[in-house]
C-alpha positions as a Markdown table, in Angstrom:
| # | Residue | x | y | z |
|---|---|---|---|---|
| 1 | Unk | 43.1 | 66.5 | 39.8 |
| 2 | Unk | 43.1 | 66.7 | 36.0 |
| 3 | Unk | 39.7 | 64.8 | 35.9 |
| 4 | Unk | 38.0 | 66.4 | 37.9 |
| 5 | Unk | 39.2 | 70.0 | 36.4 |
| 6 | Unk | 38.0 | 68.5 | 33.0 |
| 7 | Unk | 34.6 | 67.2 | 34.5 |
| 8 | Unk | 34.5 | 70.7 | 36.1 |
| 9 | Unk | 35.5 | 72.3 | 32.5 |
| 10 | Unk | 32.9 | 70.5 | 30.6 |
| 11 | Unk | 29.6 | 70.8 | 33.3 |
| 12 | Unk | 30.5 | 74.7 | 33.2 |
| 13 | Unk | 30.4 | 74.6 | 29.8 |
| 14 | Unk | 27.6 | 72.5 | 29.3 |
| 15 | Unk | 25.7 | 75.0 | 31.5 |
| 16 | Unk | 26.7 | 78.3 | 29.7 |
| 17 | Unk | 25.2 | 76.7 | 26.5 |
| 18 | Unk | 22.1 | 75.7 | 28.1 |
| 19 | Unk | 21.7 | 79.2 | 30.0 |
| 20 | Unk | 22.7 | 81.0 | 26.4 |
| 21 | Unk | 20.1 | 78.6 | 24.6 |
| 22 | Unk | 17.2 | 79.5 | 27.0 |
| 23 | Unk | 18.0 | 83.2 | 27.3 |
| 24 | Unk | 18.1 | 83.3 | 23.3 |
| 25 | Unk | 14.9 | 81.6 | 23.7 |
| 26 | Unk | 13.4 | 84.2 | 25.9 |
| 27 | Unk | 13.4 | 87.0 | 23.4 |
| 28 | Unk | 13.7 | 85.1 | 20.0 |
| 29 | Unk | 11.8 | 81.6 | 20.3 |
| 30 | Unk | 8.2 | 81.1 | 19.7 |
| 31 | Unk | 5.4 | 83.7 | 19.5 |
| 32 | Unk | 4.3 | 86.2 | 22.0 |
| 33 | Unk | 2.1 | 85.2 | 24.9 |
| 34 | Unk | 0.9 | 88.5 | 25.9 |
| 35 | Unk | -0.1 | 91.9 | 24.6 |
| 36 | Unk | 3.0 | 93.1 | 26.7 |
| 37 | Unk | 5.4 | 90.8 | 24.6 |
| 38 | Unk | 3.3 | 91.5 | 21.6 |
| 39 | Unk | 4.1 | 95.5 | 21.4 |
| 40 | Unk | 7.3 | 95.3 | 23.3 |
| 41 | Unk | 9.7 | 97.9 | 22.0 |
| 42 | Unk | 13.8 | 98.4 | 21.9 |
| 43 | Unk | 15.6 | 99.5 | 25.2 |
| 44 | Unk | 16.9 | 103.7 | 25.0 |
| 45 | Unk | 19.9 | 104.7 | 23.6 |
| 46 | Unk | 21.3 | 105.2 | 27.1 |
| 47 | Unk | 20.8 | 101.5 | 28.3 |
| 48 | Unk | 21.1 | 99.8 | 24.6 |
| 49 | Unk | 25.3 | 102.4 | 25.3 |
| 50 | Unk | 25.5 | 100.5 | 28.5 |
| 51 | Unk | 25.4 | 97.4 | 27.4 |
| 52 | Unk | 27.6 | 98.1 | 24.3 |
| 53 | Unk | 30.6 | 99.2 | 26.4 |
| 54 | Unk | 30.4 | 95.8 | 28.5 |
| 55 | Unk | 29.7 | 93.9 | 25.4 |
| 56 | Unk | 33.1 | 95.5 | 24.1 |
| 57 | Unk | 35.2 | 95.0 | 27.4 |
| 58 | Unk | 34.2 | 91.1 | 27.1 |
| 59 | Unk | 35.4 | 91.0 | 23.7 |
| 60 | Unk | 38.7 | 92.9 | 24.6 |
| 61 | Unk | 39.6 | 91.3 | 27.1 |
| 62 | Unk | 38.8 | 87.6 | 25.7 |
| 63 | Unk | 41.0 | 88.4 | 22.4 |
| 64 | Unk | 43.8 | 90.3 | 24.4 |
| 65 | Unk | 44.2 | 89.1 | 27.6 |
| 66 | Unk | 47.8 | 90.9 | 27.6 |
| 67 | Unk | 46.3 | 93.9 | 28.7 |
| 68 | Unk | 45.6 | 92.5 | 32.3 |
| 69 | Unk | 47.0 | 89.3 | 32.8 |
| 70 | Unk | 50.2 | 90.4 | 33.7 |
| 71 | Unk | 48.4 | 92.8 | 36.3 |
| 72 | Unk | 46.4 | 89.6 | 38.0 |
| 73 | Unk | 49.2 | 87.6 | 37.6 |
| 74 | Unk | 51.6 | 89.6 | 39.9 |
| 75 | Unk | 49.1 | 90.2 | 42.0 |
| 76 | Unk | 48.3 | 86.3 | 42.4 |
| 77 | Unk | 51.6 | 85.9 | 42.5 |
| 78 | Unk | 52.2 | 88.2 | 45.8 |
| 79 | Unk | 49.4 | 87.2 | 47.8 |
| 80 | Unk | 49.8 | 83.7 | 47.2 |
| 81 | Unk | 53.8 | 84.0 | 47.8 |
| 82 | Unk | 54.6 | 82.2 | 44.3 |
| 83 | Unk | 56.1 | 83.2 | 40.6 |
| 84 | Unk | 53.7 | 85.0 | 37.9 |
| 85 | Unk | 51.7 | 81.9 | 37.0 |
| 86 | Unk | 51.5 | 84.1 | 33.2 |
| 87 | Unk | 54.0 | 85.3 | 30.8 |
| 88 | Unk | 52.1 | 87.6 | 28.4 |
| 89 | Unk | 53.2 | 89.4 | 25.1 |
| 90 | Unk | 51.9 | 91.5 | 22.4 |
| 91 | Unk | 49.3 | 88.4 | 21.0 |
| 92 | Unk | 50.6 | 85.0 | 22.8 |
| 93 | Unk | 49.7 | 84.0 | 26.2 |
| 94 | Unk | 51.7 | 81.3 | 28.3 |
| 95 | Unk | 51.4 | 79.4 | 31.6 |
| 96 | Unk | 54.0 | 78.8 | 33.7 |
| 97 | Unk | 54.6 | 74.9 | 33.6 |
| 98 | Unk | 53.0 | 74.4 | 29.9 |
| 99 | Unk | 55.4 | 74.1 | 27.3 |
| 100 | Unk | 53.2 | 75.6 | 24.2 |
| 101 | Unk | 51.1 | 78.8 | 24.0 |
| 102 | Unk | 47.7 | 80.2 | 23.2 |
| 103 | Unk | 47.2 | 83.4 | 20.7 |
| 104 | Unk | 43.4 | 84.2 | 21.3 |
| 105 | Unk | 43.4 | 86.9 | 18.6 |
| 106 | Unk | 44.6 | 84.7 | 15.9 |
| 107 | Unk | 42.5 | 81.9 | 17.1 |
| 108 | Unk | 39.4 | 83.9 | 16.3 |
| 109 | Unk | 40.8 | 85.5 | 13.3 |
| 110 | Unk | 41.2 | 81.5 | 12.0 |
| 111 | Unk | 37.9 | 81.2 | 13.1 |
| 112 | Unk | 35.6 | 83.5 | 11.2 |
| 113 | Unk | 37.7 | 83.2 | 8.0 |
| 114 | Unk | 37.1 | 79.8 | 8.4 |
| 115 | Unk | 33.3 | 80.4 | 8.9 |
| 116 | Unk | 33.4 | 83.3 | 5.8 |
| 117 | Unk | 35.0 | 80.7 | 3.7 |
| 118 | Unk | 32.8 | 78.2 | 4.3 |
| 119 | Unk | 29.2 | 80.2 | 4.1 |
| 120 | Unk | 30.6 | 81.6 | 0.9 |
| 121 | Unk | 31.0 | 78.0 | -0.6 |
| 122 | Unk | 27.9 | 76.8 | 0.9 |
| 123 | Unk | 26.5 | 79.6 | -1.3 |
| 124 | Unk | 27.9 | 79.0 | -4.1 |
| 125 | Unk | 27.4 | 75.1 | -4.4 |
| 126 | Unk | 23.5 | 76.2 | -3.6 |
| 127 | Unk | 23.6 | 78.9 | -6.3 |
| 128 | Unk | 24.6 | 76.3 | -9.0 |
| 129 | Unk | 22.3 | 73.3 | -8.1 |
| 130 | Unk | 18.9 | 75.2 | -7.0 |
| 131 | Unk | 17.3 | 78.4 | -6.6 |
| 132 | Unk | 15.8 | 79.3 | -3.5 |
| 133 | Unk | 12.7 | 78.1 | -2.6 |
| 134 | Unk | 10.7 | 80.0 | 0.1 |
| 135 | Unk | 7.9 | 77.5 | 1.7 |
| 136 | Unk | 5.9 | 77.3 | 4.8 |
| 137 | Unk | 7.0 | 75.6 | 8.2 |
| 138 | Unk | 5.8 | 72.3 | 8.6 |
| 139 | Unk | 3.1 | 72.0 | 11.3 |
| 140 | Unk | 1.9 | 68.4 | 11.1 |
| 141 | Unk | -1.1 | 69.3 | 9.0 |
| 142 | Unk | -2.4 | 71.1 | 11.6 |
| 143 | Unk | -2.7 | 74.7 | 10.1 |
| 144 | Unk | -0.7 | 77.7 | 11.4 |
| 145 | Unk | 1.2 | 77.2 | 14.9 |
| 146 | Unk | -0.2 | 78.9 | 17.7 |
| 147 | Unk | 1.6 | 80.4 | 20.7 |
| 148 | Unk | 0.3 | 77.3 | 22.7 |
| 149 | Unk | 1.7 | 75.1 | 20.4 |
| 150 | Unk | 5.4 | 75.9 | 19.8 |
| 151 | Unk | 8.6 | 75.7 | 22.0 |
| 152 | Unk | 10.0 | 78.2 | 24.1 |
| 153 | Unk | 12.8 | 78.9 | 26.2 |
| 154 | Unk | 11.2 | 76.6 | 29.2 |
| 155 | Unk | 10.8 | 74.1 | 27.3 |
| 156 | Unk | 14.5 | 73.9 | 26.2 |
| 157 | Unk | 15.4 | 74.0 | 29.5 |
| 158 | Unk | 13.6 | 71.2 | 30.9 |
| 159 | Unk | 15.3 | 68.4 | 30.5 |
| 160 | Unk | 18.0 | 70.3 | 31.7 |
| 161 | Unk | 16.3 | 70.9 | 35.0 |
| 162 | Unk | 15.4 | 67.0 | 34.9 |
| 163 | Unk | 18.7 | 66.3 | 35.4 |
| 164 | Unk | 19.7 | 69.0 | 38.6 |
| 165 | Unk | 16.0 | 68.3 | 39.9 |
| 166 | Unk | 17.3 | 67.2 | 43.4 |
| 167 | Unk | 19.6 | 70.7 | 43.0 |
| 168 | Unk | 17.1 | 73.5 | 41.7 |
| 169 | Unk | 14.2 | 71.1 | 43.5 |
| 170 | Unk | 10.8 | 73.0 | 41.2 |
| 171 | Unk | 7.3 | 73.4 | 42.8 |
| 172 | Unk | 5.2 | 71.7 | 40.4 |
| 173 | Unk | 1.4 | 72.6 | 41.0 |
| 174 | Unk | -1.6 | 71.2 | 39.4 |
| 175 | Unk | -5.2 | 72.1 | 39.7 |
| 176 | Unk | -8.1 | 69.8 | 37.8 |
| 177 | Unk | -11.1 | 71.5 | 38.2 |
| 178 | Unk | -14.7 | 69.0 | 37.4 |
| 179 | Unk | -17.8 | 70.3 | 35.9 |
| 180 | Unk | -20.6 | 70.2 | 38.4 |
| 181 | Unk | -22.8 | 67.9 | 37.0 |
| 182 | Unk | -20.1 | 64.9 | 36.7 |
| 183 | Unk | -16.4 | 64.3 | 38.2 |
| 184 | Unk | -15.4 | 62.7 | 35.9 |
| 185 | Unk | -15.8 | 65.4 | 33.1 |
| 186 | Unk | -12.8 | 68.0 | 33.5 |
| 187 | Unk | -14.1 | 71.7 | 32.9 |
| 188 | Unk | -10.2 | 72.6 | 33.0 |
| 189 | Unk | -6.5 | 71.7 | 33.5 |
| 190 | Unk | -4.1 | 74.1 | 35.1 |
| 191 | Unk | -0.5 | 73.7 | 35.2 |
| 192 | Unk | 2.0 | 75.9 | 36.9 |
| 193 | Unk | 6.1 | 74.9 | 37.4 |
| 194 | Unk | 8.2 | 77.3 | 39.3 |
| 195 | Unk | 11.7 | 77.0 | 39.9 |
| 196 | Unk | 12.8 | 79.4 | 43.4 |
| 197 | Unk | 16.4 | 81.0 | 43.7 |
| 198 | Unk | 17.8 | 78.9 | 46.6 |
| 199 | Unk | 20.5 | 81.6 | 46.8 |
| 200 | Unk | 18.2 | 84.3 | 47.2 |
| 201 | Unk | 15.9 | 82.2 | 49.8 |
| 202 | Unk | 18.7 | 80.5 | 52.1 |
| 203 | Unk | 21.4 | 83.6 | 51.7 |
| 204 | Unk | 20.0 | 86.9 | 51.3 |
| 205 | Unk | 16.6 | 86.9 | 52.6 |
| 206 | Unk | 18.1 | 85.9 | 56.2 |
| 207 | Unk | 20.7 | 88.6 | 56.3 |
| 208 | Unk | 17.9 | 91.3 | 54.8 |
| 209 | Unk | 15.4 | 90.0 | 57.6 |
| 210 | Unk | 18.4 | 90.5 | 60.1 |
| 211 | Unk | 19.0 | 94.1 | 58.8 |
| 212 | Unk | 15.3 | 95.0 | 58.7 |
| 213 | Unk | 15.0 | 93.4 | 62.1 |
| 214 | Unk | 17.6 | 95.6 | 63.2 |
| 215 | Unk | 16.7 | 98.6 | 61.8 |
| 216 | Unk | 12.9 | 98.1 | 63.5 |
| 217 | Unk | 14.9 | 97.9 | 66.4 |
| 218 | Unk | 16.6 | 101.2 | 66.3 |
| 219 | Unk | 13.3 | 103.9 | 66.5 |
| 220 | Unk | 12.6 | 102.1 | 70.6 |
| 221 | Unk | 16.6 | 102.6 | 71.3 |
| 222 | Unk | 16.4 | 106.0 | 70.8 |
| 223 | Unk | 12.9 | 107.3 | 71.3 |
| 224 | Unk | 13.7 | 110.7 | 72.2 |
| 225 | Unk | 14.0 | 110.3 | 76.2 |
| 226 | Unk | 16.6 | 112.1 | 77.9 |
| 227 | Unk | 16.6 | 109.7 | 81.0 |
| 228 | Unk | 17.0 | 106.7 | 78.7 |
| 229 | Unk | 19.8 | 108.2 | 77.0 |
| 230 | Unk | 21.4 | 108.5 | 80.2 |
| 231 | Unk | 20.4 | 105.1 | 81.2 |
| 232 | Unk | 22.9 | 104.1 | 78.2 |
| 233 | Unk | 25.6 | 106.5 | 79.1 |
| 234 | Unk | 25.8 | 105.4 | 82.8 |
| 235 | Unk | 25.3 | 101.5 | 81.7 |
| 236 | Unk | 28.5 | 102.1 | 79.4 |
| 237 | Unk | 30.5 | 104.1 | 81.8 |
| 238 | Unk | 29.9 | 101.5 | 84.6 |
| 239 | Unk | 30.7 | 98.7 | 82.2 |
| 240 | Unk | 33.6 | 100.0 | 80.8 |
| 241 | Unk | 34.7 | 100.8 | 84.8 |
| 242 | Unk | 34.3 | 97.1 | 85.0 |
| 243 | Unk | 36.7 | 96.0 | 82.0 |
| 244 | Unk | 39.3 | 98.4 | 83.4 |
| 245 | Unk | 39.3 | 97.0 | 86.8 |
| 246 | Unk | 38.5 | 93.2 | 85.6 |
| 247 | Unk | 42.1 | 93.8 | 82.6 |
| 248 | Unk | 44.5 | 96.0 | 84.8 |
């Protein structure tokens, strides 16, 4: 099993980069494409609080576990009829069956002294060498980039989507429109590439179809007829006459 829950490991990993890289690329990458992007303005205060809290919890949590681990692990523990899988203290964290243990706090306190430390020498080995020199992108001679022209999150995700293609299965559509006079001048070239939720189409559009079905259903079941509310009531009463006399 320890292959696979490596394999496992490194695809889920390899997939939270790729779905960090193209959601960074959503709001940050390339230029706008639309007025709407153009003039698009900060969330409220409300929203911008929401999202702070949650932001907070998920750091919490990933640099003290502590705090709940020994909650989930008793609870794993009783449902699954075995010993706390997870001995916590104040900073370390241990498994049961793993000799060492994992301090997440100090791990990312190494970390970003680490980073500090080496930003700060990277500065000063560029302060002593060279000023800064501020100088325009390079576009291949071709003047300033346009919208048109530069990357954005799509296309950071595409070879991405190459590779699950028989998973996420996109609906590519072309169109190649021909100027009247000759077909084999092309006026224009349109493109489209959409990728559907399979989750969404196979899992809950079936039970919200069943729901709204049933819901439809319910204004001719109770139409405001006396005798076919008494229909119902003698159909149960008989049929529950029935399971009596069918069970005793």
């Amino acid at each position: 099993m320890m292959p696979i829950a490596v394999a496992t490991v490194a695809l889920t990993a390899g997939l939270a980069v790729a779905t960090f890289v193209k959601a960074f690329g959503v709001g940050f990458l390339a230029r706008p494409r639309s007025e709407q992007a153009a003039n698009a303005r900060e969330s409220s205060p409300t929203m911008l609080a929401g999202m702070g809290v949650a932001g907070v919890a998920c750091v919490v949590l990933a640099l003290m576990p502590a705090l709940v681990l020994p909650a989930v692990g008793g609870a794993s523990g009783r449902v699954f009829g075995a010993t706390d899988p997870v001995s916590a203290g104040l900073l370390t964290v241990q498994l049961q069956g793993f000799a060492g243990s994992l301090a997440p706090l100090l791990v990312a306190v190494a970390v970003v002294a680490t980073t500090m430390a080496v930003a700060v020498l990277a500065r000063l080995f560029a302060a002593r060498h060279r000023a800064r020199v501020s100088a325009r992108l390079w576009d291949c001679g071709a003047g300033p980039l346009s919208a048109r022209m530069e990357y954005t999150a799509t296309s950071f995700a595409e070879p991405l989507q190459r590779v699950f293609d028989d998973v996420v299965r996109p609906e590519h559509d072309v169109d190649i429109t021909h100027y009247r006079e000759s077909r084999y001048l092309v006026e224009e070239v349109s493109y489209r590439l959409r990728v559907p939720d399979r989750v969404e189409h196979r899992l809950y559009r079936p039970v919200l179809a069943g729901v709204r079905a049933w819901g439809r259903a319910g204004p001719r079941l109770a139409n405001g007829s006396v005798h076919l509310y008494l229909g119902y009531g003698f159909v149960v009463v008989c049929g529950a006459l029935i399971l009596l006399v069918v069970t005793q």
